[in-house]
Structure formats: structure tokens, C-alpha cells
MILOGU-419617 format. One line per 3 residues: number of its first residue (from 1); their letters; for each residue x, y, z of N, C-alpha, C, O, CB. Coordinates in pm, whole numbers. Glycine has a CB too. Layout:
<sites>
NUM> A> X/Y/Z/X/Y/Z/X/Y/Z/X/Y/Z/X/Y/Z; ...
</sites>
This chain:
<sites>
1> XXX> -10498/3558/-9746/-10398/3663/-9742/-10350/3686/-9600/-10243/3745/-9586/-10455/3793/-9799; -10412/3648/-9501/-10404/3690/-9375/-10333/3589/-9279/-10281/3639/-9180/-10535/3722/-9333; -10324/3456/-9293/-10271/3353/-9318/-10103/3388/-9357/-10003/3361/-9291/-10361/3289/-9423
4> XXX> -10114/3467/-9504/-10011/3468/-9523/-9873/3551/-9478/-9752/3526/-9477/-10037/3467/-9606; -9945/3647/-9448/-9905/3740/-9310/-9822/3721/-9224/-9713/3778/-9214/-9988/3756/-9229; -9861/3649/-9163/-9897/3543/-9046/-9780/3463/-9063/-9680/3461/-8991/-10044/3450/-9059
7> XXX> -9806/3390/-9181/-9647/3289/-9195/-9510/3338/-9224/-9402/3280/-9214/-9652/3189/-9313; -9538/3456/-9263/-9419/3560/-9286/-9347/3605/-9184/-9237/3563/-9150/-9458/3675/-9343; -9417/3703/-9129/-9412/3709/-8933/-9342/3587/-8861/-9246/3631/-8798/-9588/3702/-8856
10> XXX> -9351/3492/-8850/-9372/3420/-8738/-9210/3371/-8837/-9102/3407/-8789/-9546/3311/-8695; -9210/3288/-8974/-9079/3293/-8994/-8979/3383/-9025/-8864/3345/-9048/-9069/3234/-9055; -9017/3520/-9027/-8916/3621/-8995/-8842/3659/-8887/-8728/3703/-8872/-8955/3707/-9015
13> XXX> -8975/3621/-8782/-8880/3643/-8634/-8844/3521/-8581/-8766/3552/-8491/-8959/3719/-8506; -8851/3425/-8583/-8781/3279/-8579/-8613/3305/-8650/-8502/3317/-8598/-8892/3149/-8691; -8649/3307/-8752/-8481/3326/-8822/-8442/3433/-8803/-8323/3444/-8835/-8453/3313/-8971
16> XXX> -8517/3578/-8740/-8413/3656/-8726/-8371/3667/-8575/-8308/3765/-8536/-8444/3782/-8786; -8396/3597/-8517/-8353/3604/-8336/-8287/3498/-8346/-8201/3479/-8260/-8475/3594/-8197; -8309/3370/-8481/-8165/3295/-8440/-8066/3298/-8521/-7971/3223/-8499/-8172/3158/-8418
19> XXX> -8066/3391/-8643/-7987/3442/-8701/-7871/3561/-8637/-7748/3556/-8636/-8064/3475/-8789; -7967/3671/-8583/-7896/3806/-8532/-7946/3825/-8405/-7842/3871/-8357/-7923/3940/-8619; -8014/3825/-8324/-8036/3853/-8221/-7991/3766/-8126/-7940/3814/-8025/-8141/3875/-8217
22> XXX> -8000/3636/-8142/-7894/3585/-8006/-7766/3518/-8046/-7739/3401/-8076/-7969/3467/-7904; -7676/3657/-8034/-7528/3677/-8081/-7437/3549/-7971/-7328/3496/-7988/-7470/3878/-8046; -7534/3534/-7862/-7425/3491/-7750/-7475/3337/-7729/-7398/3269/-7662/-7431/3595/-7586
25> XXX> -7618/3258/-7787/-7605/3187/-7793/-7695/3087/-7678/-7701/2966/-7656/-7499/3206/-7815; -7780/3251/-7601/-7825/3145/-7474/-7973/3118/-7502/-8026/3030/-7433/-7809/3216/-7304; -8027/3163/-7568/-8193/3108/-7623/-8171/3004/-7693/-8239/2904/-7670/-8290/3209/-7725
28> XXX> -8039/3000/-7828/-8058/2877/-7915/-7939/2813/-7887/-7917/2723/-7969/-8080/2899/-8072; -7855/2825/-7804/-7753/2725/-7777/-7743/2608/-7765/-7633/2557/-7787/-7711/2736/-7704; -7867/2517/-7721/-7894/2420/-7716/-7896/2368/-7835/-7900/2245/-7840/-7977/2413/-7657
31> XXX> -7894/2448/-7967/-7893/2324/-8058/-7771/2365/-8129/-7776/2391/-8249/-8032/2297/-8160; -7692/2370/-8081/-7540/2405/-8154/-7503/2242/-8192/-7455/2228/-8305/-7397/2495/-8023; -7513/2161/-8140/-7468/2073/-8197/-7575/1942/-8273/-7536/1829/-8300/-7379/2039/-8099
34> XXX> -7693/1989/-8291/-7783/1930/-8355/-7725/1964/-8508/-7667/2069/-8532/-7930/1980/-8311; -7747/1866/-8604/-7694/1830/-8772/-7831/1916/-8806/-7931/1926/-8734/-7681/1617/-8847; -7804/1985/-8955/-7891/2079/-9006/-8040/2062/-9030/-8140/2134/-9019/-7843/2109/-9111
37> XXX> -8000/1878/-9085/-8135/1854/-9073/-8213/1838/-8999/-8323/1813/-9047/-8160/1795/-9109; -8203/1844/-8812/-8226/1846/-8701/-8254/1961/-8669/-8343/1957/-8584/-8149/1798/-8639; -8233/2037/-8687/-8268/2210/-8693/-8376/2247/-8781/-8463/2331/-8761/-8141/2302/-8750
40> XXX> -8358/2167/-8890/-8478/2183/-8977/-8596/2161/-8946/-8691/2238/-8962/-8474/2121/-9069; -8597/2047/-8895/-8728/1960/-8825/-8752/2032/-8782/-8841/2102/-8830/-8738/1850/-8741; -8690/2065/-8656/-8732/2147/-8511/-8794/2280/-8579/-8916/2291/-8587/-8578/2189/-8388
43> XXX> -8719/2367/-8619/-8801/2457/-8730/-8943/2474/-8761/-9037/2540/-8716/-8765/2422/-8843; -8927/2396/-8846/-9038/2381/-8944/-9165/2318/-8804/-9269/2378/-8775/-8984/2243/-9105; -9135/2236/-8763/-9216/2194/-8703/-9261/2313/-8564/-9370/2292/-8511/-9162/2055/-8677
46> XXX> -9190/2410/-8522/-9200/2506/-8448/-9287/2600/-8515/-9381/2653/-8455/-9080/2551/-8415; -9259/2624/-8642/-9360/2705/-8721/-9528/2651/-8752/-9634/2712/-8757/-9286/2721/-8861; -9490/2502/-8769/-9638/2430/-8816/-9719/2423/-8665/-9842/2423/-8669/-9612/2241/-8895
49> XXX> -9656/2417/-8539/-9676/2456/-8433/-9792/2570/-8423/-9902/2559/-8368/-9555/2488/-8390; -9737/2685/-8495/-9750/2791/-8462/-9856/2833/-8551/-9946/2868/-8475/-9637/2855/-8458; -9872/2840/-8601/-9959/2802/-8729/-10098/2753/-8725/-10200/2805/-8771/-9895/2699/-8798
52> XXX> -10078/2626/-8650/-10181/2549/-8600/-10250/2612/-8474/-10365/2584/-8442/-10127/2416/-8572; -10173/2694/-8409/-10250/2764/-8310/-10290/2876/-8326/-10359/2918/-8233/-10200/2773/-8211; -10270/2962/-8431/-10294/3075/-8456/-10414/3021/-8530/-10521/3049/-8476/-10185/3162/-8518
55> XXX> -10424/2929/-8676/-10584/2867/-8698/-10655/2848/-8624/-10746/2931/-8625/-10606/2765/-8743; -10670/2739/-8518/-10708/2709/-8418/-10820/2828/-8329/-10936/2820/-8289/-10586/2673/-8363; -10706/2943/-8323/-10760/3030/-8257/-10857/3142/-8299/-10929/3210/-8226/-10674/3070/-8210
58> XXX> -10846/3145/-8403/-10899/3278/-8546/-10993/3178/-8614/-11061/3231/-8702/-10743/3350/-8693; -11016/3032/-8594/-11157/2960/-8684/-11316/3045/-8617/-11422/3032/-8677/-11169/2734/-8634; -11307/3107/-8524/-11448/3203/-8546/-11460/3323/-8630/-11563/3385/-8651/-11489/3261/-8422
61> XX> -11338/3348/-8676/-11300/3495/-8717/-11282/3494/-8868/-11243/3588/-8936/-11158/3550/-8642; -11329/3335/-8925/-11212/3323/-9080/-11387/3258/-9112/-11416/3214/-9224/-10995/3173/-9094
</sites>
């Protein structure tokens, strides 16, 4: 459950800072011209990133 939390969080504020919060373009500008599925990757793989370090870090605690 805690895990799941966790993955909620982390892709809520991912898509919502590059959804609405950077209106102007200078945190994610760099991938304005990357194809969707290139965004995807990067994504997903930013999350599995993230993920992996948050396990990583909480395996004494779980």
C-alpha cells in the first residue's frame, strides 16, 4: 500500500509540473521537440528511476 502511495506522488508531480507548472517551458523545454514516444521513455523511465531509489532506500523499513 505504501509503495502505492509513493507511485502516485511521484507520478502526480512529474505530470503536474510538466503539465501546469512550467507554463514557460524552462525545466522541460528541452524536450519540446522529442516524438511522444521519446517522452514516454524518458518518463517512465524517470519514474522507474525513482522508484528504484525510494525501494532501495526503505528495504530496512519494509
Amino acid at each position: 500500500m505504501e509503495v502505492q502511495i509513493v507511485v502516485i506522488i511521484l507520478l502526480l508531480s512529474v505530470v503536474l509540473d510538466y503539465l501546469w507548472f512550467d507554463q514557460d517551458g524552462k525545466r522541460w523545454g528541452w524536450l519540446k521537440h522529442w516524438t511522444r514516444m521519446q517522452k514516454t521513455l524518458f518518463l517512465s523511465s524517470f519514474l522507474l528511476a525513482a522508484l528504484v531509489i525510494y525501494i532501495g532506500l526503505s528495504l530496512e523499513y519494509l
